[in-house]
C-alpha positions as CSV (number, residue, x, y, z in Angstrom):
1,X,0.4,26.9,-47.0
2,X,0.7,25.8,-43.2
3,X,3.3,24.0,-42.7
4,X,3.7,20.4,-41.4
5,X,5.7,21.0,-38.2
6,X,3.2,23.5,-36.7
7,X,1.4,22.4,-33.8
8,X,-2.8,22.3,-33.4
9,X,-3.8,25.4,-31.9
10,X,-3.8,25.6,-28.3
11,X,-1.3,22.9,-27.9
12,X,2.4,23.8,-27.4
13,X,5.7,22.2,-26.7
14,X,6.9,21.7,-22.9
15,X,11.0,23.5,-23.3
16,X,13.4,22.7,-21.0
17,X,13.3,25.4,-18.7
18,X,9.2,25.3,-18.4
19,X,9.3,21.2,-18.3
20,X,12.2,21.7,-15.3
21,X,9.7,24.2,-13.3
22,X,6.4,21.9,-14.0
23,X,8.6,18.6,-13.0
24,X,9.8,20.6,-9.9
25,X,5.9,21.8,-9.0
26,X,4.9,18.1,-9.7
27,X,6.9,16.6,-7.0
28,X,6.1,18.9,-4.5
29,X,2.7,18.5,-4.3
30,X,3.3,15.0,-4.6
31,X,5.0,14.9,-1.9
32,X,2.4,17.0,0.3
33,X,0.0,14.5,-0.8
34,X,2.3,11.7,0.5
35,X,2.3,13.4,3.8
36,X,-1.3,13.1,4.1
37,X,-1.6,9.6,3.7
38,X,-2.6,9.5,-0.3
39,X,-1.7,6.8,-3.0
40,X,-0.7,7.7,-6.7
41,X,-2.4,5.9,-9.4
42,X,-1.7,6.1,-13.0
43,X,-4.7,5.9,-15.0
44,X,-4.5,5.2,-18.6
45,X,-4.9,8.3,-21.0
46,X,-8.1,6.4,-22.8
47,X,-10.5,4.5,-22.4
48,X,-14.5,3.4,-23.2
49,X,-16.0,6.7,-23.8
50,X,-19.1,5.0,-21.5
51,X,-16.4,4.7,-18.3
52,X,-15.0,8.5,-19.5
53,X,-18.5,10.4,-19.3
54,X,-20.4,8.2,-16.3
55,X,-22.7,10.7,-14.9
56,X,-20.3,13.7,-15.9
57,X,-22.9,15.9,-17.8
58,X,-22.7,17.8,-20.9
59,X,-19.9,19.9,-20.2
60,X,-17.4,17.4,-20.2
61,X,-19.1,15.6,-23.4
62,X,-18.0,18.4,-25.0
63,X,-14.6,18.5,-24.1
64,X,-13.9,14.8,-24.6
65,X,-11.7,13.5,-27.9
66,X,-13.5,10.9,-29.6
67,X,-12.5,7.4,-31.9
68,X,-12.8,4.2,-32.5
69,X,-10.8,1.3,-31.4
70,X,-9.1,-0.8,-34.2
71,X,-9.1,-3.6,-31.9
72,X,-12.8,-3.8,-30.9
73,X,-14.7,-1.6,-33.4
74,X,-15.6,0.4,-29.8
75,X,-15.7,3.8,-29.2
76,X,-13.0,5.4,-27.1
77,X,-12.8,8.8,-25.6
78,X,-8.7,10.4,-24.4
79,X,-9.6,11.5,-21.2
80,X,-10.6,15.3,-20.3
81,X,-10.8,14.7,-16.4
82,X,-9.3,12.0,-14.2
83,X,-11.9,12.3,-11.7
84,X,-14.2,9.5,-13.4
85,X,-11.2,7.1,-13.8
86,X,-10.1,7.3,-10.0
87,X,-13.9,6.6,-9.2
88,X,-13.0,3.3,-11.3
89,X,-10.1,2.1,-10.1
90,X,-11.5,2.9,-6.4
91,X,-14.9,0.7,-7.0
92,X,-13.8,-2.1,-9.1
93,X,-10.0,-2.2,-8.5
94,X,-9.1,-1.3,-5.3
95,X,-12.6,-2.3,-4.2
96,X,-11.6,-1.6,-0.2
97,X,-14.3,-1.0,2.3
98,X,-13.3,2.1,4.5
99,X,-11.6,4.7,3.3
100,X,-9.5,5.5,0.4
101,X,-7.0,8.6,-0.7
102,X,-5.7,8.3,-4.1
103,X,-4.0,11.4,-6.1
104,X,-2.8,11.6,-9.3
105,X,-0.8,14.0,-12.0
106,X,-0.4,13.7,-15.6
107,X,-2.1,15.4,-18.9
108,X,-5.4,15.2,-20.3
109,X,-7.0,16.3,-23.4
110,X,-9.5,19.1,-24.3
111,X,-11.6,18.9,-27.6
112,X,-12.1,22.6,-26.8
113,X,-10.5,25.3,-24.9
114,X,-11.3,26.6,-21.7
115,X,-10.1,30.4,-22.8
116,X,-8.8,32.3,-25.9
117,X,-5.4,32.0,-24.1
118,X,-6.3,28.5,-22.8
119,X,-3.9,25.0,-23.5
120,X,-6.1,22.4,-24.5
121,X,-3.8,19.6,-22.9
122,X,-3.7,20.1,-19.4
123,X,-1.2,19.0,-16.8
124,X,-3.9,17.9,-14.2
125,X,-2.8,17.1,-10.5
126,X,-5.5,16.0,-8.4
127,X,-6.6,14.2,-4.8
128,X,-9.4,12.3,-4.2
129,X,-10.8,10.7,-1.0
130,X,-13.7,7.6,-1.3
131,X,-15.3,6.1,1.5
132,X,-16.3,9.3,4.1
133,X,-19.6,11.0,4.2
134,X,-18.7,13.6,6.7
135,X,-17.4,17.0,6.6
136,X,-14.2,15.5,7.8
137,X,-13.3,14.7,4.6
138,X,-14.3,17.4,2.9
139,X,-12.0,19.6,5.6
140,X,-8.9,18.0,4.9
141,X,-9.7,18.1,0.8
142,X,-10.0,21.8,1.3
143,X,-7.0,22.1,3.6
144,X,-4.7,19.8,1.3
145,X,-5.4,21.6,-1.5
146,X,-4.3,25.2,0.1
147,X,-0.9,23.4,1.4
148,X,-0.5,22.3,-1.9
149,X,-0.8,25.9,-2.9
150,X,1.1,27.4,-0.4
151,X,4.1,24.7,-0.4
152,X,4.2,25.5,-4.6
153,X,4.8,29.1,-3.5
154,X,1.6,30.8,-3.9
155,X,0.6,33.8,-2.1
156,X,-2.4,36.0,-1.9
157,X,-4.6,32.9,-2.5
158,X,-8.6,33.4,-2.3
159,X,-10.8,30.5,-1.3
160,X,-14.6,30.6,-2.7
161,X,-17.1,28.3,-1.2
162,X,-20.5,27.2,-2.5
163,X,-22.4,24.4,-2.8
164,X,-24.1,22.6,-5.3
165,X,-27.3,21.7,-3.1
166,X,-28.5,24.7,-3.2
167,X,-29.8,24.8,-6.8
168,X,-30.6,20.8,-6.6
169,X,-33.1,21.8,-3.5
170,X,-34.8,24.9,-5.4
171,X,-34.9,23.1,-8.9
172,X,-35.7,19.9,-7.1
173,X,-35.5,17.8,-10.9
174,X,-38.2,19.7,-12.4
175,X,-35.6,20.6,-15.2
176,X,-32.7,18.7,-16.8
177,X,-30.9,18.2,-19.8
178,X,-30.2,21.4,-21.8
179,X,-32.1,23.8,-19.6
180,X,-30.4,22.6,-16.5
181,X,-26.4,23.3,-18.3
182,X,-28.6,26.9,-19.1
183,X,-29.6,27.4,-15.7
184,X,-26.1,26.7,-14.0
185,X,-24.6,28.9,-16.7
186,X,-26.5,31.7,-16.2
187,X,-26.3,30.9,-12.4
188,X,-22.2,31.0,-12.7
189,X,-22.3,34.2,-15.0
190,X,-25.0,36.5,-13.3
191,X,-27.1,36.7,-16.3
192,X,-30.5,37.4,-14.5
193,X,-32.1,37.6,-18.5
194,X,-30.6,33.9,-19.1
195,X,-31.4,32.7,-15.4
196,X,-35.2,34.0,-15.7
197,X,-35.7,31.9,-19.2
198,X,-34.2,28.9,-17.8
199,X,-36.3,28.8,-14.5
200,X,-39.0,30.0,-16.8
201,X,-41.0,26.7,-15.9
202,X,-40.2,26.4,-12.5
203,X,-42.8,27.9,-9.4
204,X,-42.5,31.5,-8.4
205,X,-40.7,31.1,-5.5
206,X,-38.5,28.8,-6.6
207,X,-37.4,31.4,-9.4
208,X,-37.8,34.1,-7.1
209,X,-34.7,32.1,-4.7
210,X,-33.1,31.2,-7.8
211,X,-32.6,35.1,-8.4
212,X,-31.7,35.8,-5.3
213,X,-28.9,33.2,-5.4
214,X,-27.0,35.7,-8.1
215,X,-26.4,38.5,-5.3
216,X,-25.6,35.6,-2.5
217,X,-21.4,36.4,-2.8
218,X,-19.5,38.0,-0.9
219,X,-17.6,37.6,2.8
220,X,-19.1,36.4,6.2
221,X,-22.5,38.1,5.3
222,X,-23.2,36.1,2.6
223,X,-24.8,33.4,4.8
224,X,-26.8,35.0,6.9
225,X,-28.3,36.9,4.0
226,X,-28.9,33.6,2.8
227,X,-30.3,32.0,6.0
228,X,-32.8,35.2,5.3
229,X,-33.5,35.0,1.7
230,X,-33.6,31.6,0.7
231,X,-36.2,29.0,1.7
232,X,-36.1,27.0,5.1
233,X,-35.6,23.8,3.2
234,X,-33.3,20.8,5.1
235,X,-31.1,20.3,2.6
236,X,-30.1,24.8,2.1
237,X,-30.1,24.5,5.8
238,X,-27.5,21.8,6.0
239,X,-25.5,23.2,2.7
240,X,-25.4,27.1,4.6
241,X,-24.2,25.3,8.1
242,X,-21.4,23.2,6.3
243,X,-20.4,26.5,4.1
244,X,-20.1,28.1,7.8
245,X,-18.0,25.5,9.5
246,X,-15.5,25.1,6.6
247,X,-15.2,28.8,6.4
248,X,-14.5,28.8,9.7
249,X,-11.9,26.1,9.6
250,X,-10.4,27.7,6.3
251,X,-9.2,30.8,8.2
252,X,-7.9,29.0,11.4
253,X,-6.1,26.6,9.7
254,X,-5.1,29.4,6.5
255,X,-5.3,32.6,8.0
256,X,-3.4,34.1,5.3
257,X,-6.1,33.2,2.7
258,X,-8.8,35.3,2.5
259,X,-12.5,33.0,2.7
260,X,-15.8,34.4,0.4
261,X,-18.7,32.8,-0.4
262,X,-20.4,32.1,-4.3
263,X,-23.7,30.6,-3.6
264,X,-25.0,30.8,-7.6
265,X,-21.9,29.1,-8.1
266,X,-21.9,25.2,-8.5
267,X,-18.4,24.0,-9.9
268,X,-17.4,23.3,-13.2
269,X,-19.0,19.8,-13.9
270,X,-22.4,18.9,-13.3
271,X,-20.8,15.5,-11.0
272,X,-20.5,17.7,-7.9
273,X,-23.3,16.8,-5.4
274,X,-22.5,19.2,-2.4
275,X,-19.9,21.7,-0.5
276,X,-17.7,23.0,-3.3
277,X,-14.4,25.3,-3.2
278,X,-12.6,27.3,-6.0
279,X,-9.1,28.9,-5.1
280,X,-8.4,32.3,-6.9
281,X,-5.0,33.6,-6.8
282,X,-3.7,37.2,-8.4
283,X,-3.1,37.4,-11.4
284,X,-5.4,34.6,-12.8
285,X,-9.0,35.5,-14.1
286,X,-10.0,31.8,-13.8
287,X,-10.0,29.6,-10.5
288,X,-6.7,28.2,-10.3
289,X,-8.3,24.9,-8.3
290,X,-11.3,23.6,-7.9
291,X,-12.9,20.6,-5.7
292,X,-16.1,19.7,-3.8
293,X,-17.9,17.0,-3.1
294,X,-19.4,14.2,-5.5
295,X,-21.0,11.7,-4.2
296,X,-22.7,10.2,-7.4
297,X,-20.0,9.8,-9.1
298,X,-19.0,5.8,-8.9
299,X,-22.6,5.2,-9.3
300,X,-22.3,3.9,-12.8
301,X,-19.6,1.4,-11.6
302,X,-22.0,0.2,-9.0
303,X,-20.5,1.6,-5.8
304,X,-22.2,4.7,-5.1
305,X,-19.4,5.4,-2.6
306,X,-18.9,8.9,-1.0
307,X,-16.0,10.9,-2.8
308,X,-14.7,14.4,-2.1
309,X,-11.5,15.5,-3.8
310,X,-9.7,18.8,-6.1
311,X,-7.7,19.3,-8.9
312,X,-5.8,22.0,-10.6
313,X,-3.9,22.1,-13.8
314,X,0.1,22.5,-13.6
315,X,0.6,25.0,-16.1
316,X,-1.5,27.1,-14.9
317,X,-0.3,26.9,-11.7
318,X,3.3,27.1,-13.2
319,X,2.7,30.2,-15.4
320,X,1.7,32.0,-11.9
321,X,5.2,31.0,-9.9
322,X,8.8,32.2,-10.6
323,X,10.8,29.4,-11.7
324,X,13.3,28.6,-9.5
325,X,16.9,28.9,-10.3
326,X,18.8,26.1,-12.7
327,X,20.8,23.8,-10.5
328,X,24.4,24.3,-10.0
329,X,26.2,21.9,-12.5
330,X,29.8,21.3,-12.4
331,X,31.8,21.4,-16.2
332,X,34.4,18.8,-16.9
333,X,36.3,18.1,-19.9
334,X,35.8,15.2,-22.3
335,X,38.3,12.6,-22.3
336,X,38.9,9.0,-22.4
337,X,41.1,9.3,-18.8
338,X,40.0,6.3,-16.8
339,X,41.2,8.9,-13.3
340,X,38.4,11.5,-15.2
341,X,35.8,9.2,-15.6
342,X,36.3,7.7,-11.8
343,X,35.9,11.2,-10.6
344,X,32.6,11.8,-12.5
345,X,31.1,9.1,-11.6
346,X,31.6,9.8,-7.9
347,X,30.5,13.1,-7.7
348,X,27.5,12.6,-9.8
349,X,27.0,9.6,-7.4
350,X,27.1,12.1,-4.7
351,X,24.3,13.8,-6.1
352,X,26.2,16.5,-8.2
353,X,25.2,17.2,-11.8
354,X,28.4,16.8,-13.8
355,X,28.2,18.2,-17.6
356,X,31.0,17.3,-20.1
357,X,31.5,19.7,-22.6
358,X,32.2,17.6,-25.9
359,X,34.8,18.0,-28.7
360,X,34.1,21.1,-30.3
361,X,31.7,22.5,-27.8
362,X,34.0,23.8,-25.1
363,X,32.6,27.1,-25.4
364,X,28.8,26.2,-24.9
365,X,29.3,25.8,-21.2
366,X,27.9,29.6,-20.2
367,X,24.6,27.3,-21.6
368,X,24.7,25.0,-18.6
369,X,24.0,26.4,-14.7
370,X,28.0,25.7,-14.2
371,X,29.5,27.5,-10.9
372,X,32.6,25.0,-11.1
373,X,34.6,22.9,-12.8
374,X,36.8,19.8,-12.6
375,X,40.7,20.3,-13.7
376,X,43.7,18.6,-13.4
377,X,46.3,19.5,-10.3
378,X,49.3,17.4,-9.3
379,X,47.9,14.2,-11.2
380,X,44.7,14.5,-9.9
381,X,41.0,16.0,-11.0
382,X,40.1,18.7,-8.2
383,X,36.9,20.9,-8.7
384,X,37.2,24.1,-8.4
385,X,35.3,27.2,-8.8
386,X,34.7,28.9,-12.5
């Protein structure tokens, strides 16, 4: 018999020394999001499953907890992405007319894992900007998410570029549905089999550039192979010159991160519209960020507004960093002493972390990250070294 205090699978406790490195992680990227000019909202963690799954796709149909609301007899759905709920509050709250940079960070839900090892309640930190068509914005997505990276103390960082129009210009919406989610699967996996049954009703040379999309990755090459292989078309033409330029910009502005190129590779929901990025780091089989372009994606809310953003997951990022060292505390005794308390109070005022060790627990101290500790001397409390 299970018992009651076990938690669903792939859903865990946060412990004190994990929660202190994910808090830590969380306000420094925060805080290099501040520096670039973007607002934090706080979206709620439900809402109608409608506003949850606007033009979203399959994928995240699938991942999406579903109930009904008491109140209104409505279905609900706990988010599994924030990116729909930001492309909410941007057309029908904020409602501005140039541009907007919002970012966010809290947890959302999965109905199914990711992975065998996967959590199924992410801690998702994300930026998104509305409002920009250009490439600027897609630039300084791409760059904030590397500083992110790199300020959380990431190193050996990959960046893998793509972009989604290249299967929208050779499928051009002669397939949807269920053999669409086939073909990008197949596309992302290099399943030539799968890709050749799900382009089955699609012209020869359509499937013929489809198939040549699964050997299109790689370095610098990559696009001119591409500029040779692939068809002529404006829109592959304007995808391959973006990919170029915000290569390009990725190793002046990073040139510690190695740039490649995924071109059968369109991002993990079917929302995003153009360039794409995924960031790979060692010792992670999965992307440990992903972003692109989506400019459909406040369509359902009735502003069809240009939006470019990222996000990554915490924990992830989190299980890939070294935690950083507890904070030095200072130990003190517990007593009633009015001279004791007055001396607490101003050094945890000055920003020291002051731990009083109660009746009967003197010796749990070695516990706490205690280099000194408050005594008495000459009718006064003087800290001093442990």
């Amino acid at each position: 018999m299970s018992s009651a205090w076990l938690l669903p699978e792939h859903v865990a406790d946060v412990l004190p020394a994990q929660a202190r490195h994910l808090e830590d992680l969380r306000r420094r990227l925060l805080e290099v999001a501040a520096g670039y000019g973007f607002e934090l909202v706080m979206p709620p963690l439900l809402e109608h499953l409608e506003s949850l799954l606007s033009g979203t796709g399959r994928e995240l149909d699938l991942k999406t907890f579903k109930l009904v609301d008491q109140l209104s007899g409505r279905t609900l759905g706990v988010r599994a992405d924030t990116t729909p709920q930001v492309a909410r509050i941007d057309a029908h709250l904020l409602n501005r007319a140039g541009v907007t940079r919002l970012c966010y960070c809290g947890p959302v839900l999965h109905a199914r894992p990711s992975g065998m090892q996967a959590t199924r309640e992410p801690l998702q930190f994300g930026c998104e900007t509305y409002g920009h068509a250009g490439l600027e914005a897609d630039l300084e997505i791409q760059d904030l998410a590397l500083d992110c990276l790199l300020r959380a103390g990431l190193v050996g960082a990959t960046l893998d570029l793509g972009d989604a129009r290249m299967v929208r210009a050779l499928v051009g919406g002669r397939v949807g549905g269920a053999t669409l989610d086939a073909l990008h699967a197949a596309l992302a996996s290099k399943d030539a089999t799968a890709l050749a049954h799900a382009a089955a009703a699609l012209p020869e040379r359509q499937r013929r550039a489809l198939h040549d999309l699964l050997a299109l990755y790689g370095g610098a090459e990559v696009i001119d192979e591409a500029r040779h292989l692939l068809p002529g078309e404006p829109m592959i033409v304007a995808a391959l010159d973006d990919l170029e330029r915000l290569a390009s910009h990725a190793r002046a502005a990073h040139p510690g991160v190695a740039v490649g190129f995924d071109l059968a590779d369109v991002g993990a929901y079917a929302y995003y519209t153009g360039a794409r990025f995924a960031v790979y780091a060692e010792g992670s089989s999965d992307a440990i960020a992903r972003g692109g372009r989506y400019d459909e994606v406040g369509a359902i809310f009735g502003r069809n507004r240009p939006a470019v953003g990222f996000s990554l997951d915490l924990k992830d990022l989190g299980e890939l960093l070294p935690q950083a060292p507890r904070r030095p505390a200072i130990r003190a005794p517990w007593s009633e002493d009015p001279a004791l308390r007055v001396a607490i109070r101003r050094l945890r005022e000055q920003g020291e972390a002051v731990v009083c060790m109660l009746p009967g627990h003197e010796h749990e101290g070695e516990e706490f990250a205690c280099d000194r500790k408050l005594v008495a001397e000459r009718g006064a409390w003087t800290v001093r070294p442990l």
